[in-house]
Phi, psi and omega in degrees: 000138195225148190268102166277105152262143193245167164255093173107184160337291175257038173284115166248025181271330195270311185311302215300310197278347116002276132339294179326292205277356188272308203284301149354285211270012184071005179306160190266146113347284184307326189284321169256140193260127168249137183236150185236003177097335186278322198269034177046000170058143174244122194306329165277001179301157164273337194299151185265127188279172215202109178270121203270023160257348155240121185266352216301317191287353168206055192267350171277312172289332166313305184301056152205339194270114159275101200223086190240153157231116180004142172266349138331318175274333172267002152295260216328330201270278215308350163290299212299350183267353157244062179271150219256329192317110144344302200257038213267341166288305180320297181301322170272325141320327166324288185314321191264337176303320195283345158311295179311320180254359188210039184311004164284002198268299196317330175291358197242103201286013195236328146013068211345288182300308184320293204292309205305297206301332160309282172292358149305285199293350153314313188283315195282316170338295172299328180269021341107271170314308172313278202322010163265318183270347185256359164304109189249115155289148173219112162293151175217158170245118189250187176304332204238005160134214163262131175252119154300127190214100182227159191244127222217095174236090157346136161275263186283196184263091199243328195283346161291349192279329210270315173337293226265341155289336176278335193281316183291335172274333172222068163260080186208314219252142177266147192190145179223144195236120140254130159211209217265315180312292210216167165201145213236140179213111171271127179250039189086332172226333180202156207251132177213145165279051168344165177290162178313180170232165159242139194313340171280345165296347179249148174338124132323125159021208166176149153342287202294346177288342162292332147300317176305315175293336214268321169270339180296317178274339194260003175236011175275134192236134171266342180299320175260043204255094203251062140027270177288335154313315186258003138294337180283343193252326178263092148355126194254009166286336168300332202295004192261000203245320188252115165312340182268348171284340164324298165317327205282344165276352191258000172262309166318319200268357191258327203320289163347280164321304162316334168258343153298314185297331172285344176309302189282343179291338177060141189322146177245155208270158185271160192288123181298112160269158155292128184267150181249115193287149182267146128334135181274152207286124187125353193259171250205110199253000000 
């Protein structure tokens, strides 16, 4: 058995060259473990370990072996590796042997693994966007002023991948995303990452999230109320995170009444505007 450790989750840099020189040497996929720094490793293994930064024993036959791959398969590797699936390095080394010897395979969209690797790369896609719609900022105040600070925990590991959506929408603004992992940090000029947090380290609520609830109840329709549609797009593993989910169960259990009343209030007369004379055209104020 032989040990890639790479650094961290989403190196796909350390994989990819890694995955190269493994696919070089004819290694089995099934044969090698990959550790990312997160699973603690077991300290009695036998396995030879294997630093996916160092090429040095074999960068000369690397420089010299004609071996490319589809740019479609390396989109597919930077989603899919940061997806939660344990064996998701297994699969894609799997996915590039089968490049080197039959890249005609690669066109065959039915592909057991090709779809598994697919449906990786969907999940982190998606989960990617929640992390975009579900980020709640708490202004704090630090030595250099007001910082945005919110506390954010991803099912897979997405969030560097999610950042740079944030930078761009509030570059203006210092913000910092903590979560158990990572923890992403914008000054205004450059995005840099840091170690994880634990969730009593981030701001309580403010004011303005009492304001946010305060429009969040008054634009809630009990009439258009599709229950499941809307767990499905808002998840209910996010609600501990979003101040407005507090509202969402008293307000669903109110729904029902609400709309008999509106029923029974029967239609109301619409508001008389006034019309406002126009000036006639050509003329001169």
């Amino acid at each position: 058995m032989i040990r890639v450790r790479l650094d961290g989750p989403v190196d796909f840099d350390g994989f990819r060259h890694a995955a190269r020189r493994l696919v070089l040497d004819g290694v089995a996929p099934e044969t090698v473990e990959w550790t990312t720094g997160e699973d603690g490793g077991d300290l009695w293994s036998t396995a030879e370990d294997v630093d996916a930064t160092d090429a040095s024993d074999a960068s000369e036959r690397v420089a010299s072996a004609a071996f490319t791959v589809p740019a479609s398969f390396l989109s597919l590797c930077r989603s899919a590796l940061l997806h939660r699936e344990p064996r998701r390095f297994e699969l894609l080394h799997r996915l590039l042997s089968r490049l080197r010897t039959d890249a005609a395979r690669w066109h065959d969209r039915f592909d057991e693994d090709r779809r598994h690797a697919e449906r990786l790369a969907r999940e982190v896609r998606h989960e990617i966007h929640k992390t975009h719609a579900f980020v709640r900022f708490v202004p704090v105040e630090d030595t250099d002023g007001e910082r945005l600070v919110a506390w954010f925990e991803p099912e897979h590991h997405v969030l560097e991948a999610a950042s740079p959506f944030f930078a761009r929408r509030f570059a203006n603004l210092r913000w910092t995303i903590l979560s158990p992992r990572v923890s992403m940090h914008w000054d205004g000029v450059r995005l840099c990452a840091g170690p994880g947090a634990r969730r009593e380290t981030a701001p309580p609520p403010d004011a303005g999230a009492a304001l946010w609830l305060t429009y969040y109840r008054s634009i809630f329709n009990p009439a258009r109320l599709k229950l499941a549609m809307m767990t499905r797009e808002m998840p209910r593993r996010y609600w501990a995170n979003l101040p407005e989910a507090a509202l969402i169960e008293p307000l669903v259990a109110q729904a029902d009444d609400r709309v008999r009343d509106m029923l029974d209030a029967g239609p109301t007369e619409p508001r008389r505007i006034r019309p406002i004379a126009l000036p006639p055209r050509g003329s001169t104020t």
